[in-house]
Backbone bond lengths (Angstrom), bond angles and torsions (degrees), N, CA, C in turn:
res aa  C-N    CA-C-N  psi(-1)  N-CA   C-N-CA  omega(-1)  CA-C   N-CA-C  phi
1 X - - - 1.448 - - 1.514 110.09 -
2 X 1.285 101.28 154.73 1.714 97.74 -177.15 1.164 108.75 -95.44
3 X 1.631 132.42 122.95 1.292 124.64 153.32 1.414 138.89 -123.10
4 X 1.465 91.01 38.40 1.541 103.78 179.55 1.792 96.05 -82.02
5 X 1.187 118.17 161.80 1.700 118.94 174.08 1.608 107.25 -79.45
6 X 1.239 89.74 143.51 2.128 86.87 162.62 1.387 104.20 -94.65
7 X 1.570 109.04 178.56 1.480 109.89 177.67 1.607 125.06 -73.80
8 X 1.513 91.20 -9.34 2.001 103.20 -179.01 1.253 96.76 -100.38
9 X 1.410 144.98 -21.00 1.195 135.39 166.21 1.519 125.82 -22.98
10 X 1.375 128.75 -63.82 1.503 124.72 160.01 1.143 132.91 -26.87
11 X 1.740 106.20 -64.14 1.107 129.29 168.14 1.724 115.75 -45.28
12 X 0.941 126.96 -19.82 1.881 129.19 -153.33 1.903 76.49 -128.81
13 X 1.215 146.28 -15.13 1.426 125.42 171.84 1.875 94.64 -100.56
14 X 1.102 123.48 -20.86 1.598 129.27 -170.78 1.735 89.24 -81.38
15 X 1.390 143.70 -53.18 1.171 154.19 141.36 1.394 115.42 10.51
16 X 1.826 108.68 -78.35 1.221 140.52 -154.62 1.512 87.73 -95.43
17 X 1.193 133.75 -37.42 1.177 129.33 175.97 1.865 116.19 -49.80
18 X 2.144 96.43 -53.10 1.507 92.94 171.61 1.460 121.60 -81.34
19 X 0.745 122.02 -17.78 1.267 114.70 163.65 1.616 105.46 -36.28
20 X 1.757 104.17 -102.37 1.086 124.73 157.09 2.355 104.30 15.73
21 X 1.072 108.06 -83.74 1.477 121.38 -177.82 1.231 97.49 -45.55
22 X 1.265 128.84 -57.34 1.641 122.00 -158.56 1.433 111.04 -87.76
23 X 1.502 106.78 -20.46 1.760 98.27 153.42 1.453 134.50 -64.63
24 X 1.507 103.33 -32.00 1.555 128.05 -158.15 1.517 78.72 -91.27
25 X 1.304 168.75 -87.11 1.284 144.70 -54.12 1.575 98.18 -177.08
26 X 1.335 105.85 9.76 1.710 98.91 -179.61 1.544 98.53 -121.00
27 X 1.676 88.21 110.28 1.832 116.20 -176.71 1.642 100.96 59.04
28 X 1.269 96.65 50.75 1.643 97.63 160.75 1.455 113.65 -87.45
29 X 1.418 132.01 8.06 1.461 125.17 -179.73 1.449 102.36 -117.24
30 X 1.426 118.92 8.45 1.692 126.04 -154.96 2.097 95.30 -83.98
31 X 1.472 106.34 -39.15 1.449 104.16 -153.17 1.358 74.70 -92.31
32 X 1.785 98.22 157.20 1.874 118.17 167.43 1.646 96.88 -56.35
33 X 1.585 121.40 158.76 1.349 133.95 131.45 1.720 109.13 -48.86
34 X 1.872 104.82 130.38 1.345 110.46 170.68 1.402 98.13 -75.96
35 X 1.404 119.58 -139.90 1.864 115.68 -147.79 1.853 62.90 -124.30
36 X 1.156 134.57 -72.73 1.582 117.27 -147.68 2.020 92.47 -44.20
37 X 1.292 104.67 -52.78 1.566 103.46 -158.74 1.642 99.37 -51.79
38 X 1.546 111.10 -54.56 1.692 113.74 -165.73 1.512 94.43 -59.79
39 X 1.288 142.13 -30.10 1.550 127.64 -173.07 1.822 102.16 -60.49
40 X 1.392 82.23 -65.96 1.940 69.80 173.62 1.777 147.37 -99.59
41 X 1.533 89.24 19.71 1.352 81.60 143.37 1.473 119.10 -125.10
42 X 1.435 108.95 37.27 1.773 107.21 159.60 1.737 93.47 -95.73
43 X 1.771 134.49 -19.09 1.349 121.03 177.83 1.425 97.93 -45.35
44 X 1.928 106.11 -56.01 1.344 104.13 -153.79 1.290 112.37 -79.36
45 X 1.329 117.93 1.32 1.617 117.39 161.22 1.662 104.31 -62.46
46 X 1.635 114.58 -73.77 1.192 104.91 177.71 1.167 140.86 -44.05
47 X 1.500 120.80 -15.50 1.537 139.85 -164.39 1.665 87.95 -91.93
48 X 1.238 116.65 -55.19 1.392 122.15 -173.73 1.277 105.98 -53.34
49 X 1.293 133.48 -41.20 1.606 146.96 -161.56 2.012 99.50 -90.22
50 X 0.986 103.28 -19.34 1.496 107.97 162.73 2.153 108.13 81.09
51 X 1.843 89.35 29.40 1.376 103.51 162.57 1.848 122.44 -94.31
52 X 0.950 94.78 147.81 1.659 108.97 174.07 1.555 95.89 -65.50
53 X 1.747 95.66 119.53 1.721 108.55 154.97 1.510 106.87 -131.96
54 X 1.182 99.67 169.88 1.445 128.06 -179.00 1.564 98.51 -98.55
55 X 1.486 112.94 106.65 1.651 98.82 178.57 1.276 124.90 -75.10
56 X 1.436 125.65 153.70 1.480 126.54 160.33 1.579 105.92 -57.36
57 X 1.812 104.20 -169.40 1.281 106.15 -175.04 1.491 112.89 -86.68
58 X 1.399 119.70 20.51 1.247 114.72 -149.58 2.068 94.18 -146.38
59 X 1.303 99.75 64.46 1.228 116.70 -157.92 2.080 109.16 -68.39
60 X 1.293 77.78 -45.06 2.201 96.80 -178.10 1.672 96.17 -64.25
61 X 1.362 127.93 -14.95 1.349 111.36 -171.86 1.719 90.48 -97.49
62 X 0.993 117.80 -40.27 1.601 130.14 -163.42 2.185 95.85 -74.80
63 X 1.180 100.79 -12.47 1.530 89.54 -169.11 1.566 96.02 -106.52
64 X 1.188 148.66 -34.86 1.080 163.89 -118.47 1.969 97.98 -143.64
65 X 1.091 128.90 -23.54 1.097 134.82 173.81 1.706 115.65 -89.17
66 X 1.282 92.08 -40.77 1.609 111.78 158.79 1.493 145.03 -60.18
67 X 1.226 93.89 -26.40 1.581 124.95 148.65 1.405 103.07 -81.79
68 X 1.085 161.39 11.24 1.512 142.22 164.88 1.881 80.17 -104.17
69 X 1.671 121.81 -47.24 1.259 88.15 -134.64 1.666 100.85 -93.02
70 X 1.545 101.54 20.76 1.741 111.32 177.06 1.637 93.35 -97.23
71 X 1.145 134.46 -22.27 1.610 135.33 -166.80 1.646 102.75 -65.65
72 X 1.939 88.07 -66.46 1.797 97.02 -170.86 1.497 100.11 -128.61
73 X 1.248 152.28 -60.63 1.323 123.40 178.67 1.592 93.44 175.95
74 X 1.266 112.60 161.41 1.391 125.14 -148.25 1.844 89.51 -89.69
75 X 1.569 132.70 143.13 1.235 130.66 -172.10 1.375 106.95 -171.78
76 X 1.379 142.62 148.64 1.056 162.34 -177.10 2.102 94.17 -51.52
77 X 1.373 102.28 -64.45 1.569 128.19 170.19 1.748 92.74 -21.72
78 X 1.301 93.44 -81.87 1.692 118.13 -164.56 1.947 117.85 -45.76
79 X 1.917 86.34 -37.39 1.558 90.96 -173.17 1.698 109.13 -89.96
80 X 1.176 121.58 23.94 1.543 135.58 -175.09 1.780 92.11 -130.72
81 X 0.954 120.80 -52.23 1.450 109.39 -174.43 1.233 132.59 -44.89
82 X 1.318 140.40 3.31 1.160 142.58 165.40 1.568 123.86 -83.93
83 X 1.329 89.04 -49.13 1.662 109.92 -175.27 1.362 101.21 -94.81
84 X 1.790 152.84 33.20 0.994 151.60 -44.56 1.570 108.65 105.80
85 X 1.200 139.66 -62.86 1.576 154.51 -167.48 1.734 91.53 -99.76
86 X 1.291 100.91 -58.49 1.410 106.65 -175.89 1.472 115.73 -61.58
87 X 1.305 130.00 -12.08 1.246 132.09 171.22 1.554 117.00 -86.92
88 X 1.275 84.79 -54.89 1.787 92.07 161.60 1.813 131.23 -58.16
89 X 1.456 105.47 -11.27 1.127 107.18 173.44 1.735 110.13 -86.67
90 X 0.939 102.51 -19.69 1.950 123.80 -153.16 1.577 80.84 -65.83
91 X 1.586 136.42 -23.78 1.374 97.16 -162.81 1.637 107.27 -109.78
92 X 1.222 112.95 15.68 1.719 129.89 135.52 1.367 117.95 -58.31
93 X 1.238 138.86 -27.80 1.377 144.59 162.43 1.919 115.44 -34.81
94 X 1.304 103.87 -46.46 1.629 101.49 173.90 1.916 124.14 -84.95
95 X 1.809 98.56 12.67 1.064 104.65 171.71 2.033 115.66 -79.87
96 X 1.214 93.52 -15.50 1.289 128.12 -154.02 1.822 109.31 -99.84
97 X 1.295 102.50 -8.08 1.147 106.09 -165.90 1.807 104.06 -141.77
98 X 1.259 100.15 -7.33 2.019 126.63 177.26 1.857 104.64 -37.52
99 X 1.406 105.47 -47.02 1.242 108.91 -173.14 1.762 129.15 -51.89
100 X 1.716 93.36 -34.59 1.664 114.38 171.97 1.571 107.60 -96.11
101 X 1.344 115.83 -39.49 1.487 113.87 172.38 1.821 127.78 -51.19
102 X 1.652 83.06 -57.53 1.527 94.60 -166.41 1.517 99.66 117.61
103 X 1.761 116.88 147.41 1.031 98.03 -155.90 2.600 95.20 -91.74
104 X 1.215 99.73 -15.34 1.406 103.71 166.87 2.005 117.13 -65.87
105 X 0.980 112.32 -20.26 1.439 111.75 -176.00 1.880 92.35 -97.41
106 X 1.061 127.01 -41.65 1.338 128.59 -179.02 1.897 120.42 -49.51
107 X 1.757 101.34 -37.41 1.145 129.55 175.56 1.650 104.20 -76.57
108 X 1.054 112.96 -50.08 1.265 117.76 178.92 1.502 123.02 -60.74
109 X 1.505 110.24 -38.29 1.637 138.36 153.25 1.708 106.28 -48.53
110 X 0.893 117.43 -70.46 1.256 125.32 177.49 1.749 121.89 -46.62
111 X 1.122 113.02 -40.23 1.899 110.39 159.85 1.446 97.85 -70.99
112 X 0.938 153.33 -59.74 1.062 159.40 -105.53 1.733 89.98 -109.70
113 X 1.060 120.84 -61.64 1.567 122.73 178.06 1.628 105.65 -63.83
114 X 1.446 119.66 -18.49 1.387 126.08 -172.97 1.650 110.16 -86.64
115 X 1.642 116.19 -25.64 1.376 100.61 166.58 1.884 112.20 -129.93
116 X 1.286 96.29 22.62 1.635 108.13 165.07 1.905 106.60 -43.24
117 X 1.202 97.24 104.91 2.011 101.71 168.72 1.506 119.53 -30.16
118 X 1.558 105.04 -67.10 1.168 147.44 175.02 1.660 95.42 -31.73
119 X 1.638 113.09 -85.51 1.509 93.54 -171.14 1.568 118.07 -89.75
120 X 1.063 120.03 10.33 1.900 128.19 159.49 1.999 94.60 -68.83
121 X 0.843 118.51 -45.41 1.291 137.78 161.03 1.404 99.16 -7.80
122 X 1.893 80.84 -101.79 1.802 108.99 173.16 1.374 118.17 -49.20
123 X 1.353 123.57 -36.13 1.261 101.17 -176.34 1.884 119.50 -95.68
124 X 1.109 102.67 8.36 1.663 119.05 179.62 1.893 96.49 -78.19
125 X 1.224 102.21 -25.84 1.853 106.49 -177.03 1.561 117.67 -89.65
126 X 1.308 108.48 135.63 1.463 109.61 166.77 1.580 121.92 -66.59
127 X 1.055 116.55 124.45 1.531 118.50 -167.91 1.664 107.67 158.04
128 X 1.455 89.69 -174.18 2.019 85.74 -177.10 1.415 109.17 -127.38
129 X 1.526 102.46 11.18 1.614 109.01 159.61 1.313 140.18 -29.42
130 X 1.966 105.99 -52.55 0.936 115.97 159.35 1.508 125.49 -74.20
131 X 1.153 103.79 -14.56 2.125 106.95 -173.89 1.314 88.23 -77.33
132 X 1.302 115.96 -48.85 1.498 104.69 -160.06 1.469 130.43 -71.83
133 X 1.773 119.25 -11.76 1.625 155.79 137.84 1.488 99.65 -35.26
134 X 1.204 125.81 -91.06 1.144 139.23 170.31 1.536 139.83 -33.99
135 X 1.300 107.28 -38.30 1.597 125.65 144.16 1.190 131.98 -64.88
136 X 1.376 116.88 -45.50 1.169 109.51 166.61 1.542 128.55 -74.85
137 X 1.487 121.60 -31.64 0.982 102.11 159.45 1.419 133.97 -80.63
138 X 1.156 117.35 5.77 1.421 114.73 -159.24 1.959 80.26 -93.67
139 X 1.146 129.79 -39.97 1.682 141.06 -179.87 1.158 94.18 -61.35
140 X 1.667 139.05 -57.14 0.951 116.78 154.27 1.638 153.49 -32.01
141 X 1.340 115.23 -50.54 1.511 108.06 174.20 1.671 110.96 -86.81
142 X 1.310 91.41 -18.30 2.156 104.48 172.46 2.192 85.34 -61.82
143 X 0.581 79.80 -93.53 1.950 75.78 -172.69 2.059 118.37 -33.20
144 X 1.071 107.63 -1.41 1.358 116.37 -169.81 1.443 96.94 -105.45
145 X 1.296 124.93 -33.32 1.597 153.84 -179.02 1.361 107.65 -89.50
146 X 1.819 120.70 -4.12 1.540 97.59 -161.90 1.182 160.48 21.90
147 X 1.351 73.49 57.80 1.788 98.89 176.04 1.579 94.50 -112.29
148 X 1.362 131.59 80.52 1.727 127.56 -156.35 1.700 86.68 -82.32
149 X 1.497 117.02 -50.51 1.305 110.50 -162.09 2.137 122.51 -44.07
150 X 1.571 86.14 -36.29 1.281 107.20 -168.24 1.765 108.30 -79.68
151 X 1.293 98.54 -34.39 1.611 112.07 179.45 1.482 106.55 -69.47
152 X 1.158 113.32 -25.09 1.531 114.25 -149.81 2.169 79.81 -98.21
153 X 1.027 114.70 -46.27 1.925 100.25 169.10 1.267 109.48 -42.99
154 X 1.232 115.93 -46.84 1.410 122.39 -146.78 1.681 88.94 -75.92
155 X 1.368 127.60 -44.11 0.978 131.78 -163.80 1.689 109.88 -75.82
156 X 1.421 105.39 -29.84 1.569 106.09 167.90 1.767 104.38 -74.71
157 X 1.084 123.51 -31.46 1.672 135.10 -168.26 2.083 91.42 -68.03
158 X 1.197 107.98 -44.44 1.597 100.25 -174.94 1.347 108.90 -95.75
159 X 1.400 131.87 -1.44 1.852 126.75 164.16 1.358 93.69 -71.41
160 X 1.484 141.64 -60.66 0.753 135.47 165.35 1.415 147.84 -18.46
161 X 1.305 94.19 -37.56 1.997 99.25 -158.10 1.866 92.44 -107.02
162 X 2.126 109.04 30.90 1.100 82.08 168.40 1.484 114.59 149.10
163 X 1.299 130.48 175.14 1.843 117.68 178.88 1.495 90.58 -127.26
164 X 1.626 121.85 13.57 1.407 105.61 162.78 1.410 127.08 -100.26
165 X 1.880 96.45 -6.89 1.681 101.31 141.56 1.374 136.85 -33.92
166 X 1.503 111.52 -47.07 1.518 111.44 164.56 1.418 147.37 -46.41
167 X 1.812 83.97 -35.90 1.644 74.94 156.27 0.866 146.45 -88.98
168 X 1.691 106.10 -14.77 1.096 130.16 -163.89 1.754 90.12 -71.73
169 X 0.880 129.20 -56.52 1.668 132.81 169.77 1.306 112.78 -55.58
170 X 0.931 132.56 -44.41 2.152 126.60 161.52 1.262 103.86 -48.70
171 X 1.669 140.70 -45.27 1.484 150.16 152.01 1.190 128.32 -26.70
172 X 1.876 89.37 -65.02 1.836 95.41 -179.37 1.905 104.48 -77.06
173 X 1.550 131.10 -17.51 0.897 136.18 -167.11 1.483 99.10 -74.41
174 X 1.657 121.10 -33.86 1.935 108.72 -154.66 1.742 79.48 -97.18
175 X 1.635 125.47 -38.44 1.445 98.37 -168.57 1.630 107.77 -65.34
């Protein structure tokens, strides 16, 4: 398989990348927060406001969301934007994995993860569902690549963002 890059290669993940954004991010602040999303981002209201909470299980979304809404101001917009960025990053994920793919099936991976329902889905929701998708695999092919140091953040970045990491690791564990 080939996995050297071509010279349009960038260009065709920069592509899949916009895509990706203008699915994720067009009138993502339009619908109300449901009650799971408004529970945690009123933590990161309070966290932002510099009150004592008790975190949910989904702490990296609640800490990192909280920082947006201490920057510029707390918003429907703001409390989707994480998991949101993180979706849009996800279709850089088959750059990471090019070496076993090939670098034409990786590209091909890459639209394909860019207008998947399923995680436009997940990442249209407040939560760390999607961080925690995205972390883990990205720790994943970072450790497949030996880069352990970098995998091993990534891998603290997705315990974090959640207990739907677990499956995602019972998943990556049976394939």
């Amino acid at each position: 398989m080939q996995s050297t890059p071509s010279k349009n290669e960038g260009w065709l993940y920069g592509l899949a990348f916009l895509i990706a954004v203008l699915l994720r991010f067009i009138q993502l602040g339009a619908v109300p927060l449901n009650d799971s999303e408004a529970t945690l981002a009123l933590q990161a209201f309070q966290l932002a406001q510099g009150q004592t909470i008790l975190f949910a299980p989904q702490p990296a979304y609640i800490l990192f969301t909280s920082l947006f809404f201490q920057l510029i101001e707390s918003t429907n917009f703001l409390a989707r934007l994480l998991p949101a960025l993180a979706g849009s990053g996800f279709v850089f994920i088959p750059v990471l994995f090019r070496s076993k793919l090939g670098s034409r099936a990786a590209i091909i991976l890459a639209f394909l993860l860019a207008i998947d329902p399923g995680f436009t889905a997940i990442s249209r929701q407040a939560g760390g569902t999607m961080l925690a998708v995205t972390f883990l695999l990205t720790a994943w092919g970072l450790w497949l690549n030996r880069r352990t140091s970098a995998a091993g953040i990534f891998l603290a970045l997705a315990l974090l963002s959640g207990p739907s990491v677990w499956s995602g690791l019972l998943i990556l564990g049976l394939t």
